[in-house]
N, C-alpha and C positions, 0 to 999 in steps of 0.2 A: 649772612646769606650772600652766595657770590651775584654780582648782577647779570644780567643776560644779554648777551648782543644782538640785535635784532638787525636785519639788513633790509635797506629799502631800496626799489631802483633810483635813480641818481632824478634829482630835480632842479631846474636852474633856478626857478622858481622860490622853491624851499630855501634856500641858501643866496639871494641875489646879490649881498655882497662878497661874501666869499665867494660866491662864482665871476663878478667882476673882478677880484682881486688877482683870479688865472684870468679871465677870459683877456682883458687889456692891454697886460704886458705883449699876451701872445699875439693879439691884434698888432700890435704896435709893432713887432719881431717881425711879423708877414710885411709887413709894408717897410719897413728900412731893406731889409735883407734881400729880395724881390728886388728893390726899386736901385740900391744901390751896389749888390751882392751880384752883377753879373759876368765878372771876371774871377780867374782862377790867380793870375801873378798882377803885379804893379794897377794892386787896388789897396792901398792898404789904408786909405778910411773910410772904405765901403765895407773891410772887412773889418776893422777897427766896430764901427757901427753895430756890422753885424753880431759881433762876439759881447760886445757892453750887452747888447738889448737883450743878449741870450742870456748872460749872467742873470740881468733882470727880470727875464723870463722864469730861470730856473730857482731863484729865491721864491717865491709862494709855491711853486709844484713839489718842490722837496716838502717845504712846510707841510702840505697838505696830504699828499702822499698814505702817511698811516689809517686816514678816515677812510680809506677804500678798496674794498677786496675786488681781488682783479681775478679774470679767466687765467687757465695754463695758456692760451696763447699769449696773452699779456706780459703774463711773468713768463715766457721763453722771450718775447721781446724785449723786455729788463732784461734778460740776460747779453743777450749778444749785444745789445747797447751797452753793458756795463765791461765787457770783453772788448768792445769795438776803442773804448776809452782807454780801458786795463794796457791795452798790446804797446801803444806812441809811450806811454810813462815806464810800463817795463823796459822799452829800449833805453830809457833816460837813467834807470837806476845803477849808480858807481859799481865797475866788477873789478876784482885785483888783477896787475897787471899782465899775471900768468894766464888767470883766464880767458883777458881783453885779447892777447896774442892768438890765444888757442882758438879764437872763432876765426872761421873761414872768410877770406876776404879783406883779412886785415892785416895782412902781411909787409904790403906795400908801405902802407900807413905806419905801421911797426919798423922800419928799416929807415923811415924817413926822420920817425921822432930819435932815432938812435944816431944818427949821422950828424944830426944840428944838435944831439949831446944833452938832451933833455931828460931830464929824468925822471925813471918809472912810478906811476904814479895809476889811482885808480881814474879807471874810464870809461863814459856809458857806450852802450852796446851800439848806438846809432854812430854810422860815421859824420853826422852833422847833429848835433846834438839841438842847435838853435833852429834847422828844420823842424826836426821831431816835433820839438814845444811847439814851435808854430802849428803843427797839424793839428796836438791836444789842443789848441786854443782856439782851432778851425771848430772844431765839433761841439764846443760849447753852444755854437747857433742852432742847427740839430737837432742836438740833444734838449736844451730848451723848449724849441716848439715841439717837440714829441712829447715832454714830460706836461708842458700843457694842454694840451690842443686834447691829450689822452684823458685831461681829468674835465674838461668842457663838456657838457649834454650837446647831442647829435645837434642843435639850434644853432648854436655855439659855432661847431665844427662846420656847418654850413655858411656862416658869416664870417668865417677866414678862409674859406673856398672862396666866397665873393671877394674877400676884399684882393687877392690873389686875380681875380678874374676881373677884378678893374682896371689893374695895371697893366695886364694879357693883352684889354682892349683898347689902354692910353700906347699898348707897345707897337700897337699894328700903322698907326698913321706915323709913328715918329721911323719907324718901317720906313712908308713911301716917303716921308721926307728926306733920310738918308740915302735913297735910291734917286731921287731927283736932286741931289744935291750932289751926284757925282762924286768927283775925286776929293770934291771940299772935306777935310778932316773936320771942320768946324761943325758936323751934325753929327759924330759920333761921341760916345763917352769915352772911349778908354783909347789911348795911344795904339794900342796891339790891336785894335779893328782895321780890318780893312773898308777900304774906303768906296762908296758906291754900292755897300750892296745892305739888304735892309735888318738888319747884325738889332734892332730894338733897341734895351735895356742893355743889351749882352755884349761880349767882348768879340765876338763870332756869331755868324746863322747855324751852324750847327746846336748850337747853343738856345740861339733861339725857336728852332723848329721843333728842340725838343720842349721850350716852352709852350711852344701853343699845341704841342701835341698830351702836354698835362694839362692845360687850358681844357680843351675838348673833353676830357676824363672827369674834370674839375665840373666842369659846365655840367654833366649826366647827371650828379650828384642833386641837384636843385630841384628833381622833381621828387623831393622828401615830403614828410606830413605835417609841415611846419609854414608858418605864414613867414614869406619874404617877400621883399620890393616889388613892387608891382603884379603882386600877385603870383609871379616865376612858378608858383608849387602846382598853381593849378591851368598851366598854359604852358604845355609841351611842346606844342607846334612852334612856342617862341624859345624855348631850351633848343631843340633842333635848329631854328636858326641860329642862334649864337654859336653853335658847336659847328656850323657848315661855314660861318665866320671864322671861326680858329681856324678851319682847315684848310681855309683858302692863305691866310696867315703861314702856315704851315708851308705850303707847295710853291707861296711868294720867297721864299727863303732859297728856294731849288736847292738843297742840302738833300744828299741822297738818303742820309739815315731816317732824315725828317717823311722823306718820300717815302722811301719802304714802309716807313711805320704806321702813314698817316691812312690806308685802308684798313688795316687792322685794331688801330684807335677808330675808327668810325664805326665799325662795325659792332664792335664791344660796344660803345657807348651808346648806342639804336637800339640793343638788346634790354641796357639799364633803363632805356627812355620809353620800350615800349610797354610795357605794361600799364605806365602812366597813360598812356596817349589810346590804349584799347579801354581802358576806363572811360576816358573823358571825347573820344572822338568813334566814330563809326568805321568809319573809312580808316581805320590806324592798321587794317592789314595794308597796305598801302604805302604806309610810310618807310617800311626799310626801303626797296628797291626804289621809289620817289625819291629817297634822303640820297638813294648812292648815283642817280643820275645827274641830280643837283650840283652835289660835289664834286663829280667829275666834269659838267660843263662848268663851271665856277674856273674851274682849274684850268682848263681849256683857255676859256674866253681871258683869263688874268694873266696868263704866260703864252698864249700862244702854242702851246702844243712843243714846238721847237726845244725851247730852252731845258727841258727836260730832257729828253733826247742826248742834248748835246751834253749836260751834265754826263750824266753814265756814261756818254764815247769816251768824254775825256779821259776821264777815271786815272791822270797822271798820279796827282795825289793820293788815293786811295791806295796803286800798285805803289808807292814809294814807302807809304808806311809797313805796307805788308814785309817788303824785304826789309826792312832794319830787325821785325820782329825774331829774326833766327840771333841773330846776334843781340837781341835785347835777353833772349832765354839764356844764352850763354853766358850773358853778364851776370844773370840771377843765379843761376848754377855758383857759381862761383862765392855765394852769398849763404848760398842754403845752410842748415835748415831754418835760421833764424831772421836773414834778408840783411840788407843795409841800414833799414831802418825809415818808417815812415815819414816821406817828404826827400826824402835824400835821389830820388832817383836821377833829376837835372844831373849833380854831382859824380855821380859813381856813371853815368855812361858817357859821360863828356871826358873822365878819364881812360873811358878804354875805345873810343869811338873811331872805328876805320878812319884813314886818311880818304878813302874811294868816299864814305859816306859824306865828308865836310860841305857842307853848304854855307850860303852866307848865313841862313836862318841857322837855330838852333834847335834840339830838340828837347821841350824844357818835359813834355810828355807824352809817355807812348798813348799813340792813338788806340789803347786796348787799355780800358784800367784795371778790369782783373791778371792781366799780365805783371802791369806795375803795380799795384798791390804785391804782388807774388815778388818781385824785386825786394821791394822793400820792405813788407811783416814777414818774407817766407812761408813756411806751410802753415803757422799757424792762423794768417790771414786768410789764406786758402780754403782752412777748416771754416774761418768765418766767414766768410763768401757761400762757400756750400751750406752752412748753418740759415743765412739769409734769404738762401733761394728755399731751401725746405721751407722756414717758419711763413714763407710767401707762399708758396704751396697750398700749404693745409689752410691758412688765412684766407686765399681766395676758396678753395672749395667751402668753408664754413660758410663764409659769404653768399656762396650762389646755390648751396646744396643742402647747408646747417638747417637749425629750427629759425621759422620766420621773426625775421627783425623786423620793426617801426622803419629802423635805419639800413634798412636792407639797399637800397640805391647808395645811401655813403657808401660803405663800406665796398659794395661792386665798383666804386668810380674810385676809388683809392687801390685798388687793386688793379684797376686800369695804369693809373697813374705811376704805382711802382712797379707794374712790368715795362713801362715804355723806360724809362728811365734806368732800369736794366739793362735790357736791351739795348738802349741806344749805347751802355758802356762797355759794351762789346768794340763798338767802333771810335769809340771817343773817352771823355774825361766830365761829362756834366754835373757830378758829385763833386765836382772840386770847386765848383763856385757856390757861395755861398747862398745864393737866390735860389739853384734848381736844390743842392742840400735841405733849405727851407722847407721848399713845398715838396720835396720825397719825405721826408719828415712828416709834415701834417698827413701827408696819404697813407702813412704807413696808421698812424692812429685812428685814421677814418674806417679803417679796415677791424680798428677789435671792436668789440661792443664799449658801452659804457658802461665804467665800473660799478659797483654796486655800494651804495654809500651806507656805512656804519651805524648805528648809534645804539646808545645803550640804554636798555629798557630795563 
């Protein structure tokens, strides 16, 4: 007689060692990759870190993986995760050398290996092949905390939100320290920071604004149906403070992406927070418009009103990167339909880069990463970009519109988290460090349900 499979919903409980056995690693991945994972170049035992702990992240999730049947949102996110991996190793795989010639772009490169008398020989599709691998080796951190963070009970997922939200608030004073510490290079972590302004964990305050603007997204989550530290589930009005916290954090950075973003992150996150807060308080019609005056004199009284202002006059930076973008399309043009090859961008626009554009600095990435993306995977990374905004799509609508979730607050506060984070890479590169990769990762799994556990009856 065949046996039967009977499906339960997921309990941490039920399973508390095996559920430590994911829960751990991935604890342990939120806090190396966060804490040391806040540059994108000349980190390389922050990302060294980050990539082991993902490894050892990803050993018990694969393992585990078959006991659990997942929603189609789930498995569409297997998928573009397993595509997002697939694209950096297809560039790496040996093509013959007629092939190699035949792609667009590689002409130059073709003319060169013939002149120094080398001979034909097969070659992978990326013009930096030791890029590439470094990208695949990027996303092992990632892909990790996604593959666990996915198979943790919503308890679970809210205590890597916290541990996330510890370091958010160890990043806000180490903030005013590198702001009082001026020019001294001796309060920053990473040589490529600038000096005197309050850059956190991070290589940059862009970087960091878009921290504490998933901080705030992060924060909404806590008012779940699950008992945490000091009670957090059942005291909104102290979730709201924390979150009016980040976003004073947020606007300390005067990073314009951080600015645009940081009313629309509150506002979202007031929406998550108040249903909690009309449960347990009276007065909670009260609290949106109270939360957005707060945060606005907060912001006031911490900057002075000015420093804002003067950010947006200046807007040098902003207009510079805008004009390189005609000529970064044109360099991708020239790549299509397959791209350079992920990680290769520094390379392939320092070979064609206007004399008018040369500056002392360099430009290692366009301040637009779906552009660069598009440089480098071509249209099929393109396809993946648009595949990621839909499956974000229909993920938030289930979210706020689906059949009622326990975990309905996660899943909205992750949804939060990977629209800013989006968003912000419109105008930046925050995906490319390994800390903000981390925690879009976890946001992105706080967003499916949890899976539905197996067993055979």
């Amino acid at each position: 007689m065949a046996e039967r499979t009977v499906e339960t919903e997921y309990s941490e409980q039920s399973t508390p060692w095996r559920g430590l056995l994911i829960f751990v690693p991935a604890l342990v991945l939120a806090l190396v990759a966060v804490a040391f994972g806040g540059a994108s170049r000349l980190n390389p035992l922050g990302l060294m870190a980050a990539e082991l702990f993902g490894v050892l992240a990803l050993a018990p999730a694969l393992l585990r993986s078959p006991d659990f049947a997942y929603s189609r949102l789930t498995l569409a996110a297997f998928a573009i995760l397993a595509l997002t991996i697939a694209l950096p190793l297809a560039q790496l795989a040996p093509l013959p050398p007629g092939v190699w010639k035949a792609l667009p772009g590689r002409e130059a490169l073709a003319q060169a290996v013939s002149l120094i008398g080398l001979p034909d020989r097969w070659r992978p599709m990326s013009l930096a092949p030791d890029l590439t691998g470094g990208a695949v080796l990027f996303l092992l951190a990632p892909a990790g905390m996604f593959l666990t963070a996915l198979q943790c009970g919503p308890r679970q997922r809210m205590w890597l939100a916290l541990a996330i939200l510890a370091i958010a608030l160890v990043s806000l004073p180490v903030g005013a320290v590198q702001v009082a510490g001026g020019q001294s290079e001796h309060v920053q972590f990473y040589a490529a920071a600038t000096a005197g302004l309050p850059n956190g964990f991070f290589a940059n305050r862009n970087h960091q604004a878009s921290f504490m603007i998933a901080a705030i997204g992060l924060s909404a989550s806590l008012v779940g149906p699950w008992s945490l530290p000091l009670g957090l589930e059942r005291r909104p009005l102290v979730v709201l403070a924390l979150m009016l916290v980040f976003a004073v954090g947020a606007a300390a950075t005067v990073s314009r992406a951080g600015l645009l973003l940081l009313g629309p992150a509150l506002i979202v996150g007031l929406l998550i927070l108040q249903p909690r807060m009309r449960e347990r308080n009276r007065w909670a019609r009260f609290a949106l418009p109270l939360a957005a005056i707060v945060a606005v004199a907060a912001v006031i009284v911490v900057l002075k009103g000015g420093a804002i202002f003067d950010r947006f006059e200046q807007g040098s930076g902003a207009a510079g990167r805008v004009s390189i973008l005609p000529k970064v399309v044109a360099t991708g043009q020239t790549l299509q339909p397959l791209g350079g090859g992920i990680g290769t961008f520094d390379m392939v626009y320092r070979a064609v880069e206007p004399l008018d554009h040369l500056i002392p600095e360099y430009l290692n990435h366009v301040h637009d990463d779906y552009v660069e993306l598009w440089v480098e995977g071509g249209w099929p990374a393109a396809v993946l970009i648009l595949g990621l905004w839909i499956w974000w799509g229909l993920a938030t609508f289930a979210a706020w519109f689906g059949a009622p979730r326990a975990d309905s607050a996660l899943a909205r506060s992750g949804s939060l988290v990977v629209a800013g984070l989006l968003i912000h890479s419109f105008g930046d590169y925050p995906l490319r460090t390994p800390a903000l990769a981390v925690v879009f990762a976890l946001a992105c799994a706080m967003m499916l349900p949890t899976p539905v556990f197996k067993r055979r009856g």
